[in-house]
Phi, psi and omega in degrees: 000119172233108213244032204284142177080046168232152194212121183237158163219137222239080208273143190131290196299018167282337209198143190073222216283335181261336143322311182294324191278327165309294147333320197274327183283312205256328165302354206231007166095019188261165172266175169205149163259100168259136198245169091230153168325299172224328175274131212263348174263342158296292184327297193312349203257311180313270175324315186312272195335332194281305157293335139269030171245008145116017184264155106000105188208135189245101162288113160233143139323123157165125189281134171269011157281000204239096187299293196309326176244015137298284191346277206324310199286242202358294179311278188319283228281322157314293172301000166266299208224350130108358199175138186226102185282328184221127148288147158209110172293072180236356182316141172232148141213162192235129174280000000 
């Protein structure tokens, strides 16, 4: 997979599986939009890591059951990175 000048977005993405698929993205050259819901210091850990492998990355907040603060994650990652190319649908919850 070779992804330089792809720009993804990646719901999900402090941890686990949606950690691996950001790391697995930004090692293969995409810029990123990265979400979760509330920890705003895993996410940031994420991007740091992420950004030194050479992507672009825009950490937004925001639950996606909520269409309004989807717009906003959609809105940042454009007005950031200008084009958003591969969706990755990974937000959960665990009881």
């Amino acid at each position: 997979m070779r992804l330089p000048g792809k720009t993804a977005l990646i719901t999900g993405a402090s941890r686990n599986i949606g950690r691996a698929i950001a790391l697995a993205f930004a090692a293969e050259g995409a810029d990123l939009v990265l979400n979760t819901r509330g920890n705003r210091e895993e996410l940031e850990a994420v991007a740091a890591e992420c950004a030194k492998a050479g992507a672009r990355v825009v950490p937004v907040l925001g639950d996606i059951a909520d269409p309004a603060a989807v717009e906003a994650m959609v809105a940042q990652g454009l007005a950031a990175l200008g084009a958003i190319d591969i969706l990755v649908c990974n937000a959960a919850i665990r009881p």
